[in-house]
N, C-alpha and C positions, 0 to 999 in steps of 0.2 A: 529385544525384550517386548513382551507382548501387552500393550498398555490395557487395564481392566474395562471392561465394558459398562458404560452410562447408561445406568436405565432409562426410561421417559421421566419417571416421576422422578428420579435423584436430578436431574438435567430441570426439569420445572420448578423444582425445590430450589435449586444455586442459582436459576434466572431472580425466583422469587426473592431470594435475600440479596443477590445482588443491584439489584435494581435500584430500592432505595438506598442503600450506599453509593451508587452511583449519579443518583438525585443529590443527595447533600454533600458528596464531593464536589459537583459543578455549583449548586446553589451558593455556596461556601469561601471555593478557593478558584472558582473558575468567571463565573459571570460575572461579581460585585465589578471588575475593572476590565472586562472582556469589552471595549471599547466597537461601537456601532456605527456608522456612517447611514443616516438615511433620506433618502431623497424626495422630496414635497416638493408636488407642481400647483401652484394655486394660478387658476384662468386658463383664457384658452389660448389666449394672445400671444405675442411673439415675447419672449422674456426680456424682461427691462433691466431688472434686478435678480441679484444672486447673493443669498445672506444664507448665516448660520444664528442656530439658535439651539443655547445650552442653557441648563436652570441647575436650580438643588446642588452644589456644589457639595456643599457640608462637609467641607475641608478641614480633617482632623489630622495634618499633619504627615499625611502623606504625599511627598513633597515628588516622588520621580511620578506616582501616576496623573497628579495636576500638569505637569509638567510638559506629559504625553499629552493630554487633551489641549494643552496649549500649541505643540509642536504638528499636532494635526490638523487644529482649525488654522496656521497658518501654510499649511500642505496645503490648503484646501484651497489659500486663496480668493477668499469671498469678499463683495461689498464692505460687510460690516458685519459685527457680530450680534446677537441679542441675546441680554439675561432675566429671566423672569424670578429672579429671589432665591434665598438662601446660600450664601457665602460661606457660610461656617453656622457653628452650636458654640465656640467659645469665642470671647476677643485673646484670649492668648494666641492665638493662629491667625490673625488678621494680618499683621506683617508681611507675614509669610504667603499668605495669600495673594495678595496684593504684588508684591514682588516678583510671582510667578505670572498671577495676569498682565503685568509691565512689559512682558513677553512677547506679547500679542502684535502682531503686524498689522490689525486692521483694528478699526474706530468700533469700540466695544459700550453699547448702548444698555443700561440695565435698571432694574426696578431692584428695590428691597424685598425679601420674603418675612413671614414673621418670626423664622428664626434669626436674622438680620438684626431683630428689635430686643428680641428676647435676649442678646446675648449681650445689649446694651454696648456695640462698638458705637465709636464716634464715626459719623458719618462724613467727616471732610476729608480723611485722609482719602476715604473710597472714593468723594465724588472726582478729586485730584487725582484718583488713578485714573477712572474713565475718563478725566479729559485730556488726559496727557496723550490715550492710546486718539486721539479725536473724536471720540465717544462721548458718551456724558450718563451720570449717575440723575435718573430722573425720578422726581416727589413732587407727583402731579404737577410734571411741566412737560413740556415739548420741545422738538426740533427739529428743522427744517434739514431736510440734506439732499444729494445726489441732484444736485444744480436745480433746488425748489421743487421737483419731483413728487417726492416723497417725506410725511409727516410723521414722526418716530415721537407718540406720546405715550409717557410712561405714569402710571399708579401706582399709590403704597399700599399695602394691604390694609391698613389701619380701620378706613372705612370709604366706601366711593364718596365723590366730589359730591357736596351738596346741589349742587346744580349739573345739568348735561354738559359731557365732555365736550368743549371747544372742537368743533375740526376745522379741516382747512378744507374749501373746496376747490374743484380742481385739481388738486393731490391725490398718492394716494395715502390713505389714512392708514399705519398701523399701532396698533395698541397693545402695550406692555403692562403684564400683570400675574401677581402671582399665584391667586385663587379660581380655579377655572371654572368654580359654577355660580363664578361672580358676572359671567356671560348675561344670566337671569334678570340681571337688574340694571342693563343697559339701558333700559326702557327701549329696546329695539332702533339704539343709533346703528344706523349701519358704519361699518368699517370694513377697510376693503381685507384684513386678517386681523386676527387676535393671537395674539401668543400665551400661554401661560405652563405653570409650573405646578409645581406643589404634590401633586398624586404619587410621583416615582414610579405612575405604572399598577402601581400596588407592589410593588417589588418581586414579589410573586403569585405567577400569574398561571393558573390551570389551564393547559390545552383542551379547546374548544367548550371553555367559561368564562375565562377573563379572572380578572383580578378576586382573589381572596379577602383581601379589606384594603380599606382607602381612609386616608382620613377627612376629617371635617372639610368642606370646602369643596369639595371636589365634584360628587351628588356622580350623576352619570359619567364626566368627562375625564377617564382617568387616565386614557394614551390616544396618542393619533390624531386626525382628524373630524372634526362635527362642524356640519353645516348647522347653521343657529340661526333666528332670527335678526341679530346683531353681524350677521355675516360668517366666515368662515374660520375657526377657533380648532387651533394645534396645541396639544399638549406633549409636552417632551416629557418623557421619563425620569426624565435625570440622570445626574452625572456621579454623584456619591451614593448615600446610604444614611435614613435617619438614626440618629443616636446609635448603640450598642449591636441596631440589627445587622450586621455586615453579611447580610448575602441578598442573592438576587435570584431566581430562577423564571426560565423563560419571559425575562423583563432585562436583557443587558442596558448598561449604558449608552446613553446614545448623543451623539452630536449630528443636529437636524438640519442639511443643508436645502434651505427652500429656494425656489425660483418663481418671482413674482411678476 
């Protein structure tokens, strides 16, 4: 049987319609939990440390793909882990959140985000999860680890330390937080990395422009790497999806293994 012949213009027309069907099919059902692995070298020196670093959880109850990102970061094998805010949008899911980062094989070090605050959970069961994994739930405190090495201080979003963050010198200094264009008002301490959160990337992200919107907080730094005045500041994507929006396009999830 002799199949009919494709004009140019009917063949341009079906690419035409197909294409954005083929955009919110991935945006939709493929990317939101299409899990990322990616690799950060900060320095030029021989690597000391080797850590992971996830944010934006925004765990609404979908209990196998936390599950996955927990199963991975211990595939991974790292130091230790880092969290720069947001756990969840409700306390109904805190449990269960919790019980799935219990998971974790390695000492999970994390800040609050301000959906953390907003959703009014009590914070002791949290900070008792990070210390249990050897970690620690930090609100403008610190800690010492990898045999005095290295200084793991964390911030709440609420508002910076009225006075300059404490460091340790001699260490190396890194800093946990979840507004990344909170960078601005370090007053130029240096720190040897910045971590933060919050952006998601913009969730979606136009090839060769960059993110679409961002929210408050964020100003330029909304994926990847920025060398800053304050030293060198990594923003991760994140790992969920805010509120209702559930997709992602060219912005997957990501779990950031750095080497320091």
């Amino acid at each position: 049987m002799k199949l009919p012949r494709l004009s140019r213009r009917k063949f341009i027309s079906a690419s035409l319609l197909a294409a954005p069907v083929a955009v919110l099919a991935d945006a939709r059902w493929l990317e939101p939990t299409w899990l990322k692995t990616r690799q950060v070298r900060i320095g030029g020196g021989p690597t000391k440390h080797r850590f992971v670093h996830i944010t934006d959880l925004h765990h609404k109850g979908d209990r196998g793909y936390l599950q996955t990102v927990v199963r991975q970061i211990n595939a991974l094998a790292p130091d230790f882990a880092c969290f720069t805010g947001d756990l969840l949008e409700e306390a109904k899911y805190l449990a269960e959140t919790l019980e799935i980062l219990s998971g974790l094989r390695v000492p999970l070090f994390g800040v609050p985000g301000n959906h953390d605050f907003w959703s009014r959970i009590p914070f002791a069961p949290v900070r008792q999860c990070f210390k249990a994994t050897g970690g620690a739930w930090l609100m403008n405190e610190q800690r010492t680890l990898a045999g005095g090495e290295l200084n793991v201080i964390g911030i709440t979003c609420l508002r910076l330390p009225q006075s300059r963050i404490p460091l340790a010198p001699g260490r190396i200094n890194l800093l946990l937080m979840h507004y990344p264009a909170w960078i601005k008002q370090l007053d130029g301490q240096q720190f040897d990395l910045v971590l933060a959160g919050h952006s998601h990337g913009g969730q979606v992200r136009i090839p060769f422009y960059g993110s679409v919107i961002v929210p408050y907080g964020v100003d330029q730094y909304d994926q990847g790497l920025f060398q800053t005045s304050s030293g060198p500041l990594y923003v991760n994507p994140g790992i969920g999806y805010i509120g209702h929006y559930h997709f992602r396009f060219n912005c997957r999830p990501e779990i950031t293994v750095i080497e320091l």
